[in-house]
C-alpha positions in Angstrom: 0.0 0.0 0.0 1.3 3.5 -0.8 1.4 5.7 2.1 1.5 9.4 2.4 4.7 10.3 3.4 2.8 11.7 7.3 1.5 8.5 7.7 -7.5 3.7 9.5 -14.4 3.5 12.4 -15.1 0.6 14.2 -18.1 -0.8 14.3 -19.1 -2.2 17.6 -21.7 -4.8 18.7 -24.8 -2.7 17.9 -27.3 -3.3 21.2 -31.0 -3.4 21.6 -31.9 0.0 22.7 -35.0 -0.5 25.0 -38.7 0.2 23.3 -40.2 2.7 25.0 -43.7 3.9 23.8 -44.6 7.4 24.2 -47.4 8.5 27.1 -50.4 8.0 25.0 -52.9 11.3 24.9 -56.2 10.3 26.6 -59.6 11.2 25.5 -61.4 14.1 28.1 -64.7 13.5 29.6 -67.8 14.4 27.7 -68.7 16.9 31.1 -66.8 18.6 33.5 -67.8 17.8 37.0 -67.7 20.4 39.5 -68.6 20.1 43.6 -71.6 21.8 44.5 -70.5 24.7 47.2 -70.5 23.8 50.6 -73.4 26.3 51.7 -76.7 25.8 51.0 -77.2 29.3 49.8 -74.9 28.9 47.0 -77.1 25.7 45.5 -79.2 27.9 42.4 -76.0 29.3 41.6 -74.1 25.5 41.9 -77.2 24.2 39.2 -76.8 27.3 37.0 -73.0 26.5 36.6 -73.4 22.3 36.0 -76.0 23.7 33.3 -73.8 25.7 31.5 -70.7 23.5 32.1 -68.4 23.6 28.9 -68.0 20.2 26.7 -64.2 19.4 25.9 -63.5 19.1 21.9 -63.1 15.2 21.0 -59.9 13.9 21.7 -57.8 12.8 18.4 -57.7 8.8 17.8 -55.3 6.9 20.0 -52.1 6.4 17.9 -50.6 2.6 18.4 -47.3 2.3 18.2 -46.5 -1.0 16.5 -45.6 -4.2 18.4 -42.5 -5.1 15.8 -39.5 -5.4 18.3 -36.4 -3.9 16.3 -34.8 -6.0 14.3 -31.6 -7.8 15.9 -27.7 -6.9 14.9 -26.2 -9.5 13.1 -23.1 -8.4 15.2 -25.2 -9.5 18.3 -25.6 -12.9 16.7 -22.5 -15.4 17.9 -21.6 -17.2 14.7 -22.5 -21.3 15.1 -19.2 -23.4 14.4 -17.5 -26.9 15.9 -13.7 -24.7 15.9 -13.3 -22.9 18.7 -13.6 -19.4 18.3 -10.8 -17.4 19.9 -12.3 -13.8 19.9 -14.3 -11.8 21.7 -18.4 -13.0 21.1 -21.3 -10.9 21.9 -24.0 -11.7 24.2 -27.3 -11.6 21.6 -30.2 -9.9 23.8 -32.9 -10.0 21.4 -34.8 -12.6 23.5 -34.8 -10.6 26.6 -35.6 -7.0 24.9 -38.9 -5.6 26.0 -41.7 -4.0 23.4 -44.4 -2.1 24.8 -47.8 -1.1 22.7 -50.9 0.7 24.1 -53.4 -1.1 21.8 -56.3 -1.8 24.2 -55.6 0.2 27.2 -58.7 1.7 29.2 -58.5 5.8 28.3 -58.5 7.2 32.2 -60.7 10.8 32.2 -59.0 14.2 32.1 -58.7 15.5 35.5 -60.5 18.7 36.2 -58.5 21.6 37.7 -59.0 21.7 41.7 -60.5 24.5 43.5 -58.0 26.7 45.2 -59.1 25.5 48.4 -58.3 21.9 47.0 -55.0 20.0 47.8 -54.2 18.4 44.5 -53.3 14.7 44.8 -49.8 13.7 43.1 -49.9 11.3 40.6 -47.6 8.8 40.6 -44.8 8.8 38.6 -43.5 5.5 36.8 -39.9 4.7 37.7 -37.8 5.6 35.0 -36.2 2.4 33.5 -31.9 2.8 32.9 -30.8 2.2 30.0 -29.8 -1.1 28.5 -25.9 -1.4 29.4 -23.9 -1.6 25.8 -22.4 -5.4 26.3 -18.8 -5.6 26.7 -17.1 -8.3 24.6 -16.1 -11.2 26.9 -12.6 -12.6 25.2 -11.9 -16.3 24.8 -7.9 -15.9 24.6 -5.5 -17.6 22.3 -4.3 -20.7 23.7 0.0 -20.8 23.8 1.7 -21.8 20.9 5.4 -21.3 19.2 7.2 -17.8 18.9 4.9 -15.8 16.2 6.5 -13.4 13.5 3.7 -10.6 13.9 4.9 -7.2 14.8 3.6 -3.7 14.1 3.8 -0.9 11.9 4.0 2.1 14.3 3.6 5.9 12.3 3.6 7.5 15.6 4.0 7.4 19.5 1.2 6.0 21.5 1.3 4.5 25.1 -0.7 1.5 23.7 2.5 0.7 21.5 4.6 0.1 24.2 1.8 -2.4 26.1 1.5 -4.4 22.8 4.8 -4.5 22.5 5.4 -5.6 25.9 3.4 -8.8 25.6 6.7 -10.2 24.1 5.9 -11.9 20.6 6.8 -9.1 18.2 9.3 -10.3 16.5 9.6 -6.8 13.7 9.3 -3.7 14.2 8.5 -1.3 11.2 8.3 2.6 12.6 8.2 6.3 10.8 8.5 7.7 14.4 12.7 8.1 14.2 12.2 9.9 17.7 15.1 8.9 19.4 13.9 7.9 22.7 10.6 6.7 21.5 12.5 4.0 19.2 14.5 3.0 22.7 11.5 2.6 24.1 10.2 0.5 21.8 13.5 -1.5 21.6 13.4 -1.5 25.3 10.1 -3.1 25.1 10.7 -5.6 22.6 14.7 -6.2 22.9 14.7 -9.6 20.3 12.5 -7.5 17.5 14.0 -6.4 14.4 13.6 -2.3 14.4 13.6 -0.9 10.5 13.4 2.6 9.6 12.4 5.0 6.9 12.8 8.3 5.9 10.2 10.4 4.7 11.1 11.0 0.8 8.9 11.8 -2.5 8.8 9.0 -4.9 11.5 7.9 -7.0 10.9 8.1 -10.7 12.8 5.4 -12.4 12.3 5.9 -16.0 15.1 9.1 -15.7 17.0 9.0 -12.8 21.1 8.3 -12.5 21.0 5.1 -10.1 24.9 5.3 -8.3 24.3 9.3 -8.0 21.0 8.9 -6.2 22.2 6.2 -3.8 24.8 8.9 -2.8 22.4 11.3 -2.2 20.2 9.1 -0.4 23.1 8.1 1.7 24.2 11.6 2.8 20.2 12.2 3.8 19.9 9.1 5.8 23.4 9.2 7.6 22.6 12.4 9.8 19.7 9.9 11.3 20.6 6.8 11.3 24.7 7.4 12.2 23.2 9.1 15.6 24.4 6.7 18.5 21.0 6.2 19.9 19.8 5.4 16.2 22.6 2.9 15.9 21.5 1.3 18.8 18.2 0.5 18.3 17.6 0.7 14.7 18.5 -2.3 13.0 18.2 -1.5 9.2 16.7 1.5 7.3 14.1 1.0 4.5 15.3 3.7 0.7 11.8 4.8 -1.3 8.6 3.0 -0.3 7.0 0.6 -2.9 8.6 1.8 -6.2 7.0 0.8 -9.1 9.3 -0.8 -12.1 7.4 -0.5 -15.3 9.9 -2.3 -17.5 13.3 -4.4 -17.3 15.4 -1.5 -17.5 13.8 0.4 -15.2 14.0 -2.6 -12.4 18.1 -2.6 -13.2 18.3 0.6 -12.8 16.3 -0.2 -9.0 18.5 -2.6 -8.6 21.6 -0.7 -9.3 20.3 2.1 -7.0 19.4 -0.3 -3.7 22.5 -2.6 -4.1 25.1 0.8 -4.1 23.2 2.3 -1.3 23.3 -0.9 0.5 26.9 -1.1 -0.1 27.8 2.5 0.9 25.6 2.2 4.1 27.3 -1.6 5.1 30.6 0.0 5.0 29.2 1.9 7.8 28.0 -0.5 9.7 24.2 0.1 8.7 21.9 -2.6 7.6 19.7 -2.1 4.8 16.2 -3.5 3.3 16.0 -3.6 -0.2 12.7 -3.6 -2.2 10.1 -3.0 0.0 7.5 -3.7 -3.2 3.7 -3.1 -2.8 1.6 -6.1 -2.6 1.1 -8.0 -6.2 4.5 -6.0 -7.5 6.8 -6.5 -9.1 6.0 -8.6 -12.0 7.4 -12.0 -11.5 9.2 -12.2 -14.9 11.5 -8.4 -13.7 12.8 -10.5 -10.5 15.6 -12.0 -12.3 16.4 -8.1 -13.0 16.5 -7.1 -9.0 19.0 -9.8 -8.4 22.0 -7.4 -7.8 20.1 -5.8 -5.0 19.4 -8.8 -3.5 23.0 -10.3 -3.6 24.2 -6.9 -2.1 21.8 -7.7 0.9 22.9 -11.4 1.3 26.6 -9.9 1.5 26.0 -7.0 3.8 23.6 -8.9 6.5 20.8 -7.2 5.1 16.6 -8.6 4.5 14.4 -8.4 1.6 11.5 -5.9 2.1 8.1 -7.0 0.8 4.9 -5.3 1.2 1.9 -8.4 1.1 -2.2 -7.1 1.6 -5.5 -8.9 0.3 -9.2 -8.1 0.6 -11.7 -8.8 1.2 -10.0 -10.9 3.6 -6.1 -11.7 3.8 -6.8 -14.9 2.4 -8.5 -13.6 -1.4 -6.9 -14.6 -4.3 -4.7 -17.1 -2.5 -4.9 -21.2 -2.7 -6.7 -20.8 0.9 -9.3 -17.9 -0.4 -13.2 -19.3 -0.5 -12.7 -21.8 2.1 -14.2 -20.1 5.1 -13.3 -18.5 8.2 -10.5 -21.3 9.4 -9.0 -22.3 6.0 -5.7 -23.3 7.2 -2.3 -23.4 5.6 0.5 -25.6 4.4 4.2 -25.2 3.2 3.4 -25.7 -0.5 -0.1 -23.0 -0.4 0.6 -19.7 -2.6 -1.0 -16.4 -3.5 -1.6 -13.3 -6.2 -1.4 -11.3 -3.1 -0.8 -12.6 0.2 1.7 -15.9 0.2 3.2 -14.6 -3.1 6.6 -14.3 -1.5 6.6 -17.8 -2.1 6.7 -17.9 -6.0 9.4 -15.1 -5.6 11.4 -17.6 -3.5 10.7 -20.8 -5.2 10.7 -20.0 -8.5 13.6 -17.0 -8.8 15.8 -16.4 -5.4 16.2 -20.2 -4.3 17.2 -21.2 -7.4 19.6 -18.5 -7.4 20.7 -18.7 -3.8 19.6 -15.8 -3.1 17.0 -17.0 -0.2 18.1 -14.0 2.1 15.8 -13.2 5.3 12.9 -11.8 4.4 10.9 -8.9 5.9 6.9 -8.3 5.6 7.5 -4.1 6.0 3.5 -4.1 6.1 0.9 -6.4 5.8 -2.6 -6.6 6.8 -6.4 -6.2 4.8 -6.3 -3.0 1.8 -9.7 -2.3 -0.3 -6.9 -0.8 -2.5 -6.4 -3.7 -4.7 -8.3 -4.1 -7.4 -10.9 -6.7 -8.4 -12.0 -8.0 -5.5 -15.9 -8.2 -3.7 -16.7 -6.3 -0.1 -17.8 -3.2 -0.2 -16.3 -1.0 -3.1 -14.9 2.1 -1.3 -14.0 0.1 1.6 -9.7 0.8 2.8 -8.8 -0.6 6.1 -9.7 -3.4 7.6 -12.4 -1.6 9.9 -14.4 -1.2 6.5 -14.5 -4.9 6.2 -16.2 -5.6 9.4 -19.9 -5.7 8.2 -18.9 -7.6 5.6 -16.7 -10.2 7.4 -19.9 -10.6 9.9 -22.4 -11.0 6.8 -19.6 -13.9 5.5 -19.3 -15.7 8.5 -15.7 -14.5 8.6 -16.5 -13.3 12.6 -19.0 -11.7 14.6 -16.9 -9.0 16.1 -14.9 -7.1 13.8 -11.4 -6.4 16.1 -11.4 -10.1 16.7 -12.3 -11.4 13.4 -8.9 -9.6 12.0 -6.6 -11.0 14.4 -7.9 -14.5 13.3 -6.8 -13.7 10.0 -3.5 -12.5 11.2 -3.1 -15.2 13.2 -3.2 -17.3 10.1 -0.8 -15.2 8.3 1.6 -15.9 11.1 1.1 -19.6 11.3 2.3 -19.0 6.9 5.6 -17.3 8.2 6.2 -19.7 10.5 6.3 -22.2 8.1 9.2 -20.3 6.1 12.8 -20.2 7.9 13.9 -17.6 5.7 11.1 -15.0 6.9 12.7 -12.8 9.7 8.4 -11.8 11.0 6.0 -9.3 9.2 4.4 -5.9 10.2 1.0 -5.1 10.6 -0.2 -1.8 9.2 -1.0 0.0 11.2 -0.6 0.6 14.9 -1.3 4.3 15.8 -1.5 5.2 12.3 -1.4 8.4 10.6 -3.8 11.0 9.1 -5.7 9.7 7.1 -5.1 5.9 7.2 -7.5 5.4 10.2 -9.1 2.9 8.7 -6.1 0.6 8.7 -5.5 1.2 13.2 -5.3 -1.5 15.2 -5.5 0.8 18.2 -8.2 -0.1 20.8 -9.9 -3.4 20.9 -8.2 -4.9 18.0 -4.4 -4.0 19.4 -5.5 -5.5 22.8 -7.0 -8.9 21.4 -3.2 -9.0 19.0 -1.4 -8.3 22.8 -3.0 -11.3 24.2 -2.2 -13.4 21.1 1.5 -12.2 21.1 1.4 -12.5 25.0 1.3 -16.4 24.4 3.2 -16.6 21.3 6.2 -14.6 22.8 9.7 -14.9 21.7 11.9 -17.6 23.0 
């Protein structure tokens, strides 16, 4: 996904909101009713008054309210299945919800206005009924289970970082916060992750640009940051351009050219770099062979291989696992368009080659941005998915539902040596990307699966 250079609304359970019928408007008496006075010398006047008394106008039809309850959230709904379901499920309370109608209820007469010797009686008053508490998701957690190779895309600081991160089973660390004692304190938190970096530059064009004078350039921008001490010692590699786009074969050499001499010029520094850094479904397979010279400078400078992997509708569309359901499982030997396409870049051009360098996911996660794909066309960030996951039978619960699918993803990296761990996008993400934040629910139920996943 491209990302503006600053560096995503979630729905929650929806619950019954209590029927309430409004106070219906009785009908008046046909005659008003008045005492007769006390003293007997007031009696002609008393009749003359009765005679006279005033008849109330007709009172207007009682309105009925009708007696359909509302209609229940399918996010209040929990989803039937023989897997268990670790994620937070939602209590429906559409059996217990409460209509009220006034069809059939005895009109009571108008009152008539007491004498100002007369001590009105009070009415009573009908307690007022709270309202329905909004249900809190009860968690089922994540049983334990081997080190994972999740981590987090972090554009800025947030407290709730730090807690994730603290659970123990990041494993990368992908940040555009170069705050020097933030990124200790995320090193602090998470000492065995992999920390990368990147600066914040405009695109590189590749169809004009002089490959060995721009890695120069880039070098003496990135060296004033990353050749701080602080920087050095908790940064572990630094990202160039973000997902560059190589239209043609000579274009990609002239990538490849640009990201192996940078890499070179950095290493004899002491700095680590990550090469590539491709958005999801990119590059072309057939222009790999082209980026090889990148990659070899990588393998010789202790370097990783950046890659950016995304689906939608769910991570799993348009891999061999998409259309299977909510647990489709994966194997060694399953591969993708989108998601799991690494592996067709690593069977099929860099193993061959012996090129199978460690490899880095610097974002992953659910984009609406790629094209052809159902769900909801304007959706972006995962959030935007969660009425459709719910609708799928993909998850109930939105936050919890995308960890699943992470979770999955992770179990994939797992079963790769070569891949170092993979960063979700986003965690405390920037303007305009909302829709992508795991901050909140989502980022608690991913600290609970990392918490028993943690590094050994």
């Amino acid at each position: 996904m491209t990302e503006h250079e600053n560096e995503h609304e979630t729905l929650q359970p929806d619950p019954r909101a209590d029927s309430q019928a409004d106070d219906a408007v009785q009908p008046a008496s046909p005659w008003s009713r008045r005492r007769f006075l006390r003293r007997a010398a007031a009696g002609a006047m008393s009749l003359t008054l009765a005679a006279c008394g005033r008849r109330n106008p007709p009172a207007s039809p009682l309105t009925t309210p009708g007696n359909s309850p509302l209609p229940a959230s399918p996010l209040g709904t929990p989803f039937r299945t023989g897997r268990h379901v670790y994620m937070p499920l939602v209590r429906n309370q559409a059996d217990g919800a409460d209509a009220f109608a006034v069809a059939g209820s005895e009109p009571t007469l108008t009152p008539t206005p007491p004498s100002p010797t007369d001590t009105p009686s009070p009415e009573a008053t009908a307690t007022p009924r709270p309202p329905t508490a909004t249900p809190t998701p009860q968690a089922t957690p994540f049983p334990p289970g081997p080190a994972s190779k999740l981590g987090l895309f972090v554009a800025r600081n947030h407290p709730q970082v730090i807690e994730v991160l603290a659970a123990g089973g990041a494993a990368v660390i992908k940040t555009l916060e170069l705050d020097r004692n933030f990124a200790r304190e995320m090193k602090q938190a998470a000492p065995t992750a992999t920390l990368i970096g990147r600066i914040d530059l405009p695109q590189l064009q590749l169809a004009d640009f002089d490959p060995m004078a721009e890695a120069r350039r880039f070098v003496e921008t990135l060296l004033p940051i990353a050749d701080d001490s602080v920087r050095r010692e908790t940064f572990d590699g630094w990202e160039s351009y973000n997902e560059p786009v190589a239209g043609d074969a000579e274009q990609m050499k002239r990538l490849a050219d640009f990201e192996a001499e940078r890499t070179r010029l950095l290493g004899d520094r002491g700095i680590r770099s990550v090469v590539g850094n491709f958005g999801t479904g990119q590059p072309h397979l057939e222009l790999w062979p082209d980026f090889l010279p990148a990659v070899q400078a990588v393998q010789q400078y202790n370097g990783w291989l950046g890659l950016h992997e995304y689906s939608a509708p769910t991570i799993y569309y348009n891999s061999s696992r998409a259309d299977q359901g909510r647990y489709p499982g994966v194997s060694p030997t399953d591969e993708g368009w989108l998601t799991l396409r690494y592996r067709k870049v690593y069977n099929q051009y860099l193993k061959p080659a012996g090129l199978a360098v460690p490899l880095i996911f610097t974002e992953l996660g659910v984009d609406g941005l790629v094209a052809n794909r159902p769900g909801p066309l304007d959706a972006r960030g995962w959030q935007d998915f969660q009425r459709y996951w719910a609708d799928n039978g993909y998850g109930l619960w939105g936050p919890g539902a995308y960890i699943e699918q992470l979770a999955w993803y992770d179990e994939a990296m797992r079963q790769d040596d070569y891949v170092v761990g993979g960063a979700v996008y986003a965690m405390a993400a920037s303007s305009g990307w909302e829709s992508y934040d795991i901050l909140g629910p989502a980022g608690a139920v991913l600290q609970q699966y990392l918490g028993v996943h943690a590094q050994q």
